[in-house]
C-alpha positions as a Python dict, from the first residue, in 0.01 Angstrom:
ca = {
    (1, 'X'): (0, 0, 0),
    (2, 'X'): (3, -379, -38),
    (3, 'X'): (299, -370, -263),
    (4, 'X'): (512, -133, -58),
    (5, 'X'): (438, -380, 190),
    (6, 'X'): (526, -707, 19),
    (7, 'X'): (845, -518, -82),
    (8, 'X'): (936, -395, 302),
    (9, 'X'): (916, -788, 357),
    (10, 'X'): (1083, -891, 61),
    (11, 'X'): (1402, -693, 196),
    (12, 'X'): (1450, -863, 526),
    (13, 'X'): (1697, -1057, 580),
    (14, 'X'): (1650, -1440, 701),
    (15, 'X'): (1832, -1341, 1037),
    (16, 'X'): (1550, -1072, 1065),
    (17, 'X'): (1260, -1331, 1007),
    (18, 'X'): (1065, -1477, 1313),
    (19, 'X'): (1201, -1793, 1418),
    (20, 'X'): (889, -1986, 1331),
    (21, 'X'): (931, -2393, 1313),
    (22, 'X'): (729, -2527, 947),
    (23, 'X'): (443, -2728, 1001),
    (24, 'X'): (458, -3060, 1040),
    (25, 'X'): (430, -3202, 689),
    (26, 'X'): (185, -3450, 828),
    (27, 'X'): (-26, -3195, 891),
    (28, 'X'): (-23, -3044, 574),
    (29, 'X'): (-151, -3409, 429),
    (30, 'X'): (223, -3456, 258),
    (31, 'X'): (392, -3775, 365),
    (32, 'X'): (763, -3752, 538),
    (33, 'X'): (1042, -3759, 320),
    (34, 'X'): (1202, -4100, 308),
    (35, 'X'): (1530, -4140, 513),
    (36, 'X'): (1864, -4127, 301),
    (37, 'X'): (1924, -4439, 138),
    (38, 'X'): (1581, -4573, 179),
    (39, 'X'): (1562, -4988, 263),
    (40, 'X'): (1605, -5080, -111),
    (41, 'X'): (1921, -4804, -130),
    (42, 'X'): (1772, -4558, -321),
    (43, 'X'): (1804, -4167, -224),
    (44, 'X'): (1524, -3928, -234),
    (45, 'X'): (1545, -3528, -284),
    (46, 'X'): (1667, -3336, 38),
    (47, 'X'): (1867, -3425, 338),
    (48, 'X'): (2165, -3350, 94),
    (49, 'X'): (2074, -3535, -154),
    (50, 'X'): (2199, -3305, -502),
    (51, 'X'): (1946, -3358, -747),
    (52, 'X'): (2067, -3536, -1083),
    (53, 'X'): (2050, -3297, -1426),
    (54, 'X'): (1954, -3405, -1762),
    (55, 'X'): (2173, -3409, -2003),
    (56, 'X'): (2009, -3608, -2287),
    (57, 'X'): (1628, -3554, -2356),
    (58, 'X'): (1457, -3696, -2617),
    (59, 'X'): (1121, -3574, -2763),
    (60, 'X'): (835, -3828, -2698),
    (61, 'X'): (661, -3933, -3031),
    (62, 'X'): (305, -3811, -3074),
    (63, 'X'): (65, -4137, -3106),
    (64, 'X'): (-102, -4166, -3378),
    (65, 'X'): (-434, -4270, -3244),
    (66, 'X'): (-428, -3908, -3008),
    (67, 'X'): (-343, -3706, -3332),
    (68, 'X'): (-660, -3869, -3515),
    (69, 'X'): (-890, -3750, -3246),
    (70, 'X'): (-698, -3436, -3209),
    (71, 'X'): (-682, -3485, -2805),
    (72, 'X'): (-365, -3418, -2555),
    (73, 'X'): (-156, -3577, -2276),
    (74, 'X'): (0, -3535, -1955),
    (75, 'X'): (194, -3872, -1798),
    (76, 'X'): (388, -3858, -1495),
    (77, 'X'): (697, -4112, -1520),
    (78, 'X'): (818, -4257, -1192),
    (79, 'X'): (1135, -4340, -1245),
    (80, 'X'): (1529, -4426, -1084),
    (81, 'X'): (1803, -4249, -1170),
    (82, 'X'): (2117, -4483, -1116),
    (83, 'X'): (2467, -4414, -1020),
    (84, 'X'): (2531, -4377, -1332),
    (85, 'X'): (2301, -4173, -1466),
    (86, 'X'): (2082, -4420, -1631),
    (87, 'X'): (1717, -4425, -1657),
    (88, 'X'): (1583, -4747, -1466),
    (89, 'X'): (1249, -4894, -1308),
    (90, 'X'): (1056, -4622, -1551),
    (91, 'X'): (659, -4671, -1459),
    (92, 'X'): (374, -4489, -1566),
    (93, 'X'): (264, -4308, -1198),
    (94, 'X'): (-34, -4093, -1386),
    (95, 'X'): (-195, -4176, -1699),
    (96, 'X'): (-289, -3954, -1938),
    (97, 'X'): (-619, -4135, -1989),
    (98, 'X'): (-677, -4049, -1613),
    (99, 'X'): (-865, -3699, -1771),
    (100, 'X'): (-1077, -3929, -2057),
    (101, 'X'): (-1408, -4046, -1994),
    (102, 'X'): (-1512, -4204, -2279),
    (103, 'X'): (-1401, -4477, -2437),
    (104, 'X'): (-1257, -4391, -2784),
    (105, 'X'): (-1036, -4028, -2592),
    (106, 'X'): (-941, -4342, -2307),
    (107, 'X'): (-793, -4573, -2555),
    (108, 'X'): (-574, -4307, -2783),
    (109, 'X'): (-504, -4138, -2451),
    (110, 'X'): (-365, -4469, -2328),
    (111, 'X'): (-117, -4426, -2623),
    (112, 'X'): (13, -4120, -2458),
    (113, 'X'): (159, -4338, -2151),
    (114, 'X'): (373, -4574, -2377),
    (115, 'X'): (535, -4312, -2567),
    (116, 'X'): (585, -4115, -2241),
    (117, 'X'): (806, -4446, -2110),
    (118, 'X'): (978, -4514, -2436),
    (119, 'X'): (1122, -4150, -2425),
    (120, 'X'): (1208, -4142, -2064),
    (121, 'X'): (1385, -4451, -2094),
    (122, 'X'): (1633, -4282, -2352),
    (123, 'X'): (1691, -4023, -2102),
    (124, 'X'): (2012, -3969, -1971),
    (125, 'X'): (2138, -3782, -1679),
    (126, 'X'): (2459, -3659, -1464),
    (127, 'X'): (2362, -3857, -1125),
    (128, 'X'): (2248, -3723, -831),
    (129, 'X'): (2472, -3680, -535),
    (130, 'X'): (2503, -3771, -168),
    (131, 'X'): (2810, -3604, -13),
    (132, 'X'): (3000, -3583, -366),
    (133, 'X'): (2859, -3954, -463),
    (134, 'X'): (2671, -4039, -699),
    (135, 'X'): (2375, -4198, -590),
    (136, 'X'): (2059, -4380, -722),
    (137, 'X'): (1745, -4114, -659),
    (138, 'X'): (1360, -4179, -717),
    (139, 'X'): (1134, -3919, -872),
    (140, 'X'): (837, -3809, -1115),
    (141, 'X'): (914, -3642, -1478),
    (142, 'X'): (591, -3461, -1618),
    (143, 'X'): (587, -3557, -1992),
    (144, 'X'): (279, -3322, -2172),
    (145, 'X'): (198, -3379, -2514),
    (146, 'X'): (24, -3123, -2725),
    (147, 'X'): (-155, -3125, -3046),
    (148, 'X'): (-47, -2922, -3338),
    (149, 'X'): (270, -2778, -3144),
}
């Protein structure tokens, strides 16, 4: 019964929905998006901003000091896309030795966070835009390294 349900739903359409306003995003402990350009001209996701697409990955080396100890890594890279879709202002925003406690895991895992930046600074990308412009946008890229993959 709940699937027939979830299906009756699924086939409304939006102008059948309840006009119900979201919450306020304060309220659901997330910050408000910043305004379109922000003070130091940079654009942020929404408000029409297009998002930028990659177009030129490159594969993070795996340190060696992580491999030794056979451990893994997640980094979150905060980082600018320019006009011109160039990587800028590329900062480490969550370590991967964040999820090590001791010391030996901390230091290789530290490795993780340098190889993270020198791959997302290769990165290349068709810029975001603002009302067909390209624009300068700020955002995180999730790099994950795994052993033995």
């Amino acid at each position: 019964m709940l699937l027939f349900l979830g299906a009756a739903f699924a086939s409304r359409t939006l102008a059948q929905q309840p006009a119900v306003p979201p919450p306020a995003a304060e309220s659901l402990g997330q910050s408000i998006p910043a305004a379109n350009p922000d003070a130091n001209g940079i654009y942020h996701f929404g408000r029409g901003v297009v998002p930028p697409r990659l177009s030129h990955r490159v594969r993070p080396e795996f340190p060696k000091e992580a491999r030794k100890r056979g451990i893994n890594g997640f980094v979150v890279v905060r980082l600018i896309v320019d006009a011109d879709g160039h990587v800028r202002d590329a900062r480490v925003a969550k370590s991967a030795a964040e999820n090590y406690t001791g010391k030996g895991p901390r230091k290789a895992a530290l490795a993780f966070d340098q190889k993270a930046l020198e791959a997302v600074n290769q990165y290349q990308f068709v810029p975001a835009t603002f009302h067909g412009r390209s624009v300068p946008v700020e955002f995180n890229v999730d790099v994950t390294f795994r052993y033995g993959y």
